[in-house]
FIKOLTOR-239037 format. One line per field, with one value per residue (C-alpha): residue number from 1; residue in three letters; x, y, z. Coordinates in pm, whole numbers, plus 50000, padded with zeros to 5 digits. Example, Ala and Ser with C-alpha at 12.3 -4.5 7.8 and 13.67 -1.06 7.14 Angstrom:
num	(1:2)
residuo	(Ala:Ser)
px	(51230:51367)
py	(49550:49894)
pz	(50780:50714)
//
This chain:
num	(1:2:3:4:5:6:7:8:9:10:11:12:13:14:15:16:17:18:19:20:21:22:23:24:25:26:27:28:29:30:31:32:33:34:35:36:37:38:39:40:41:42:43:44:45:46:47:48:49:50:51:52:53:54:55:56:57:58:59:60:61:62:63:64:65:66:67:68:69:70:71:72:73:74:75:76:77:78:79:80:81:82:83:84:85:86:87:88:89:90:91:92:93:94:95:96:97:98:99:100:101:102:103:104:105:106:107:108:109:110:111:112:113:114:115:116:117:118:119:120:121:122:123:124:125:126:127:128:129:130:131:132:133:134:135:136:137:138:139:140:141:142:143:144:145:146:147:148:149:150:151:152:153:154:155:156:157:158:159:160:161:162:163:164:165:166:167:168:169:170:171:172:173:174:175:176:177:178:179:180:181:182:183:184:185:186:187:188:189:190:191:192:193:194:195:196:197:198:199:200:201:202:203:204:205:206:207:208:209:210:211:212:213:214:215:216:217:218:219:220:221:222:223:224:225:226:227:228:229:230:231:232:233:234:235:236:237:238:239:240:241:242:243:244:245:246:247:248:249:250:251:252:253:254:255:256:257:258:259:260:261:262:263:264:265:266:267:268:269:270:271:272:273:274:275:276:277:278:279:280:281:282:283:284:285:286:287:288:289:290:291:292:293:294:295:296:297:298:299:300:301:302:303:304:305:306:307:308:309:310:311:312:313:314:315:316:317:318:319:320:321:322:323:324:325:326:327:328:329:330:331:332:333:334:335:336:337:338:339:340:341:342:343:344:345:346:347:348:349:350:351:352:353:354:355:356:357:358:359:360:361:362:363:364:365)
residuo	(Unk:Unk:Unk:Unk:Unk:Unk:Unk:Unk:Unk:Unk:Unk:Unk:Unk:Unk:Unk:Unk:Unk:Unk:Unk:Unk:Unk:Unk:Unk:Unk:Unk:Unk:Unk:Unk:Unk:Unk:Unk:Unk:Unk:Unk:Unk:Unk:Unk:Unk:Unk:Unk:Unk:Unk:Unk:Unk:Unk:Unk:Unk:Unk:Unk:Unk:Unk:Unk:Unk:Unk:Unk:Unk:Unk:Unk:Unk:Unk:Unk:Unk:Unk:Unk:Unk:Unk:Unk:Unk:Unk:Unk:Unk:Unk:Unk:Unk:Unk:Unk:Unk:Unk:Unk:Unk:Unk:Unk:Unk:Unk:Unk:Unk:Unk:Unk:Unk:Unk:Unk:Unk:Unk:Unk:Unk:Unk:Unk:Unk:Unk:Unk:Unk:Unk:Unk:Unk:Unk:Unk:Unk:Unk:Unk:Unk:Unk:Unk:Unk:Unk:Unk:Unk:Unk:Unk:Unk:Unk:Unk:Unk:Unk:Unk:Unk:Unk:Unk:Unk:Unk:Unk:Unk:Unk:Unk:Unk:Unk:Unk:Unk:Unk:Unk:Unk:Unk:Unk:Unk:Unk:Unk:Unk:Unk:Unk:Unk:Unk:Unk:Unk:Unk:Unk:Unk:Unk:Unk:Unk:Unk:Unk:Unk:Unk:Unk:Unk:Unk:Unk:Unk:Unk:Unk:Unk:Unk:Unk:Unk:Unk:Unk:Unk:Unk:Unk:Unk:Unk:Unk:Unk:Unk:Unk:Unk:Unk:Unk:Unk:Unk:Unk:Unk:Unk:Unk:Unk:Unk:Unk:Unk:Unk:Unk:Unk:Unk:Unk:Unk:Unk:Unk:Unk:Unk:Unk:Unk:Unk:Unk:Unk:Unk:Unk:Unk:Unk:Unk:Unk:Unk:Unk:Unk:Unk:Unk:Unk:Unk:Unk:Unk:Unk:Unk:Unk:Unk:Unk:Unk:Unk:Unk:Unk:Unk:Unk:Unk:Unk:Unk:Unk:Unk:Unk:Unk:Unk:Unk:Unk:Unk:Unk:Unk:Unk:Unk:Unk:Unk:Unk:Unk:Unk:Unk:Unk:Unk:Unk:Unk:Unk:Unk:Unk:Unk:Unk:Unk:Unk:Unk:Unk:Unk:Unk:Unk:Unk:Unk:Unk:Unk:Unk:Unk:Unk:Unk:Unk:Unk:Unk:Unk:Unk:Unk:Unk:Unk:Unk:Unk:Unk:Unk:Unk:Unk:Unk:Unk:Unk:Unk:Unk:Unk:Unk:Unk:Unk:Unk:Unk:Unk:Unk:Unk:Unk:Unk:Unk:Unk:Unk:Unk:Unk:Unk:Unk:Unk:Unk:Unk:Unk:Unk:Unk:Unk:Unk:Unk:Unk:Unk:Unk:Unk:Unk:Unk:Unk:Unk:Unk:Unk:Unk:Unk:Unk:Unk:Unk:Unk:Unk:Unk:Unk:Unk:Unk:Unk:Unk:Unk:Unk:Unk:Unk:Unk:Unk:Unk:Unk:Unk:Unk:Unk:Unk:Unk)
px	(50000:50101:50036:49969:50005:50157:50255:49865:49790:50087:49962:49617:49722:50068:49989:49915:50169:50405:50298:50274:50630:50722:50613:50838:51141:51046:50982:51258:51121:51174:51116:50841:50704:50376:50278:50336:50122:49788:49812:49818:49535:49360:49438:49321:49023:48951:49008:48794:49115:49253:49603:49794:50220:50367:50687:50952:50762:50451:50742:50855:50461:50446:50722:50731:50340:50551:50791:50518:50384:50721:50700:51066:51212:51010:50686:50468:50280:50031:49979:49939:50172:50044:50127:50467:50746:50735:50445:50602:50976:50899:50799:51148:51339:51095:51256:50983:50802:50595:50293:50116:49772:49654:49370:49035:49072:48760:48899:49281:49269:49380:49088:48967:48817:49207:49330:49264:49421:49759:49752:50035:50105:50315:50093:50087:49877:49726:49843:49561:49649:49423:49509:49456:49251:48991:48973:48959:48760:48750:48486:48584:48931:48906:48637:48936:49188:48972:48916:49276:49409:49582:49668:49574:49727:49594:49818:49638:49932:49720:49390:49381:49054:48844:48546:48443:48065:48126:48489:48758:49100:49331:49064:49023:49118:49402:49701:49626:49911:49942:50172:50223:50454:50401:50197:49951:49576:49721:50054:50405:50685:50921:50882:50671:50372:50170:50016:49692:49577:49300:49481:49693:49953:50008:50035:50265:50527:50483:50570:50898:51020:50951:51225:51531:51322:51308:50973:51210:51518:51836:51600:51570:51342:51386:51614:51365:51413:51492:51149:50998:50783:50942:50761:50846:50613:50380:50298:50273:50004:49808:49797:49662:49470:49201:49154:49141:48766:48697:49002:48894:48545:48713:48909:48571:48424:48753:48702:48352:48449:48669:48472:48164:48378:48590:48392:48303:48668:48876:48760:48738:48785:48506:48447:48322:47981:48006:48325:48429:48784:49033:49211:49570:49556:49291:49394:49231:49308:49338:49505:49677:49811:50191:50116:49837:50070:50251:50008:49911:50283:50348:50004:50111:49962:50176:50113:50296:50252:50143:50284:50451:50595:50422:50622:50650:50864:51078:51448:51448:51175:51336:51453:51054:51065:50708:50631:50602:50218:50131:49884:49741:49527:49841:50006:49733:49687:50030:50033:49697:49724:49783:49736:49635:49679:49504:49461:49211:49344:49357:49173:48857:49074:49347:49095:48940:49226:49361:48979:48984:49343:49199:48904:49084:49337:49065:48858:48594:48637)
py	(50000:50343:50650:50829:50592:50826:50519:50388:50764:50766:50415:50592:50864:50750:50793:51145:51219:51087:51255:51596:51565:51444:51751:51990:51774:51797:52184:52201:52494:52427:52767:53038:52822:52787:52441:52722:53032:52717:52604:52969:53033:52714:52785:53136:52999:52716:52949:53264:53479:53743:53617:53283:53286:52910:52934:52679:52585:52700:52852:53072:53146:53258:53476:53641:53721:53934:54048:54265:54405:54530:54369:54411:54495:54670:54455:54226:53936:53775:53411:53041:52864:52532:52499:52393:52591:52784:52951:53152:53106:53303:53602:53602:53566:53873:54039:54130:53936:53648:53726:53427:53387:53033:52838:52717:52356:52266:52307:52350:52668:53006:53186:53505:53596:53617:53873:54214:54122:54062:54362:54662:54988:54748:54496:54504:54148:53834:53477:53225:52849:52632:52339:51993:52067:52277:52706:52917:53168:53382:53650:53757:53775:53983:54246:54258:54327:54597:54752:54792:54805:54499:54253:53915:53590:53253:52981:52761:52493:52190:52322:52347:52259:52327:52583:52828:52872:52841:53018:52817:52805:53032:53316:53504:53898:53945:53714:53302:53108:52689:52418:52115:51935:51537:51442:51746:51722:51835:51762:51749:51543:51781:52095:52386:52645:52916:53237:53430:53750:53992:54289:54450:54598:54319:54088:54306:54276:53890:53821:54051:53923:53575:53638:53827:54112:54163:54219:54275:54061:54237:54511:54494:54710:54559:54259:53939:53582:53267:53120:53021:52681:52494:52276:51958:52021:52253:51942:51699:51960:51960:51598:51550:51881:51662:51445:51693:51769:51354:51328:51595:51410:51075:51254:51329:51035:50856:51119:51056:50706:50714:50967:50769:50451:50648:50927:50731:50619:50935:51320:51306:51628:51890:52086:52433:52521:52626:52441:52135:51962:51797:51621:51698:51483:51317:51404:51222:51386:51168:51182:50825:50944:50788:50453:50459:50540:50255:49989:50110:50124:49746:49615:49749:50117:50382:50727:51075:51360:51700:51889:51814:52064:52467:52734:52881:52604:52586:52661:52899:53116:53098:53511:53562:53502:53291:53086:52749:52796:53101:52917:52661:52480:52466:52279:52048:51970:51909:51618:51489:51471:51200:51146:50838:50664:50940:50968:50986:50637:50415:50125:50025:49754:49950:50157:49912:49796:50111:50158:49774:49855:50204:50047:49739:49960:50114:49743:49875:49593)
pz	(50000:49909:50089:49755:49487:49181:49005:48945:48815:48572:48424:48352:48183:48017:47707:47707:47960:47701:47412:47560:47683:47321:47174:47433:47337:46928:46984:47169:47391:47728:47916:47875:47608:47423:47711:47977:47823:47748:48090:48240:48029:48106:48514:48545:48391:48611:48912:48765:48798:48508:48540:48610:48609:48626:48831:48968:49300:49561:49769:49487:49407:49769:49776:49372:49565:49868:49656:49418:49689:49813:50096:50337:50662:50892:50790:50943:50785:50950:50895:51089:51280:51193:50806:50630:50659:50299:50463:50697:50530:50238:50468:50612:50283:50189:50449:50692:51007:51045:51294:51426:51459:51595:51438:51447:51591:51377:51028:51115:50914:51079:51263:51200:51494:51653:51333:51472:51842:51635:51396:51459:51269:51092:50923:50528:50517:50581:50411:50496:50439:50286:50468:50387:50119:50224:50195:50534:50612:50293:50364:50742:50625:50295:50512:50827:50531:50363:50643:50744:50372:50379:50099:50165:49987:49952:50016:49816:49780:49912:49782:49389:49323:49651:49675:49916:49873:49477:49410:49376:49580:49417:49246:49586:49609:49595:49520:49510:49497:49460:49449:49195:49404:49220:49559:49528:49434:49057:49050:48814:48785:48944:49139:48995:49081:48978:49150:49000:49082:48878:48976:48664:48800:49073:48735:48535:48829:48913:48531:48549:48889:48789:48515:48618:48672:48293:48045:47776:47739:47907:48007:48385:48566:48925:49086:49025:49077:48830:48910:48598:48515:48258:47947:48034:48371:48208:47953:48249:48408:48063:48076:48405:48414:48183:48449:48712:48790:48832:49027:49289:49293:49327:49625:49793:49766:49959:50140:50271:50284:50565:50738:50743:50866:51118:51293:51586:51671:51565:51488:51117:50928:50932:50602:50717:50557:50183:50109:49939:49993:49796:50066:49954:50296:50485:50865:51151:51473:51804:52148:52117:51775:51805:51908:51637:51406:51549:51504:51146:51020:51223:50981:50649:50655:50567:50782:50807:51046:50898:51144:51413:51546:51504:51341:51675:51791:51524:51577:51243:51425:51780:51716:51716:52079:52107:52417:52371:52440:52257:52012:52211:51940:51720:52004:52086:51702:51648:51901:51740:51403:51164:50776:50648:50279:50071:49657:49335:49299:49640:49609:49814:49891:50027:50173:50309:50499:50665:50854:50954:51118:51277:51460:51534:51740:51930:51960:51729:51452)
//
């Protein structure tokens, strides 16, 4: 058993994979090519945004975002300790301040009612994680941020493809931002991402930095980054991108599966009203978590822990001088949480297997 099983997807779709990746290697064009500009276009679409810029990763999408807002040294950024690193990481490397603001322990997504206690004169915006799978907030967050004229910024790197009462991840005022790491909900062969955005001049910038700084070759109007998507993933995305729309319901439909079979043994996730979820992971949340892991790894069932330690505990933050128990529901997550065997493409079989494991551990076979 696989915890996501890339292997069955590439078998379903190899010949298409294959021939789109043929035709980058007969054009020979392997950056800022014509694969790129049809799946920008195809993207921005998808998401109901005006523009869509592939780049080399979701940590690059997250920081070309900072970097055209101008975003540097004497800034703060408010986001959630309980996310990957690139979150908060790309805030640094922008040069300003990450600002946590703990989460609601229902959805695992950061909690708007406990924004305005952490804004200062300093504040230029908001990232909200999609975590999981599944959008925060949207509404609450966007009317804090107008209010205070801040930018906000989707990570949307585990939720390509979720809704929030009938927009999708990554077409929210102002900046979305995603991920196709191979193990996402759509995913490459490689590293790459892509950010969207509606606003103009917000655009115009992301596509200079994203190249050198340059619109015009040699002609550099600020210091950018090398952070472009290249063909060869661009034509993997276009291949799979096909599929998409019955992967994400296949992913809701596992989804439900284990909910249905676990809810009285574990706390299954909840989707907040209005929202749909892709389950980039399917996290159960329990206090006996390790040796559960234990027993599910010791029967064949492959786990992983997303996250176990907060931001706020991590050594590259230690100069932000939190308390170990500033954000207590990131804390008590952390020691909770546990992903189980999650994809378009796990069997019933499979699936099967990893809830007959899970209530045997708790005597619930």
């Amino acid at each position: 058993m696989k915890f996501v099983d890339l292997q069955a997807q590439f078998a379903a779709y190899e010949t298409e994979i294959r021939e789109q990746i043929e035709a980058v290697l007969n054009s020979a064009q392997f950056i800022l090519g014509p694969k790129g500009a049809e799946l920008e276009r195809l993207l921005a679409a998808y998401v109901g945004a005006k523009h869509a810029f592939g780049c080399s990763s979701g940590t690059d999408a997250l920081l070309l975002a900072l970097m055209a807002y101008g975003v540097g040294p004497g800034d703060e950024i408010l986001t959630t300790p309980f996310t990957f690193i690139a979150t908060a990481e790309t805030i640094v490397l922008a040069g300003a301040t990450p600002v946590f603001v703990d989460i609601d322990p229902r959805t695992y997504n950061l909690d708007p009612l406990k924004i305005e206690e952490a804004l200062t004169k300093n504040t230029r915006g908001i990232i909200p994680v999609s975590l999981y799978g599944q959008c925060p907030e949207m509404e609450p967050i966007a009317k804090i941020a107008s209010e205070y004229g801040l930018f906000v910024i989707e990570d949307g790197c585990q939720s390509f493809g979720a809704e929030r009462n009938g927009k999708r991840s990554c077409g929210f005022p102002h900046v979305g931002t995603t991920s196709f790491f191979p193990s996402k909900p759509l995913g490459c062969y490689g590293d790459g991402g892509m950010v969207f955005t509606s606003d103009d001049g917000i655009a115009r910038r992301i596509s200079g930095l994203r190249n050198h700084g340059q619109w015009e070759r040699y002609r550099h109007g600020m210091v950018g980054i090398n952070g472009r998507l290249d063909e060869i993933q661009a034509a993997v995305l276009l291949a799979k991108f096909r599929h998409f729309p019955a992967e994400v319901a296949r992913r809701a439909a596992v989804g439900a599966y284990y909910s249905e079979a676990l809810e009285d043994v574990v706390t299954v996730p909840s989707i907040a009203p209005g929202n749909t979820h892709v389950y980039a992971q399917y996290s159960i949340r329990t206090p006996g978590r390790d040796r559960l892991a234990s027993h599910l790894g010791e029967n064949g069932v492959p786990t992983a822990i997303h996250y176990p330690i907060p931001l706020h505990r991590q050594e590259a933050f230690a100069a932000l001088d939190y308390g170990d128990n500033d954000f207590p529901e990131s804390c008590a997550v952390s020691g909770e949480i546990l992903s189980l065997p999650m994809s378009a493409y796990l069997s019933r079989e499979d699936q099967d297997a990893v809830i007959r494991q899970v209530r045997r551990f708790f005597g619930k076979c």
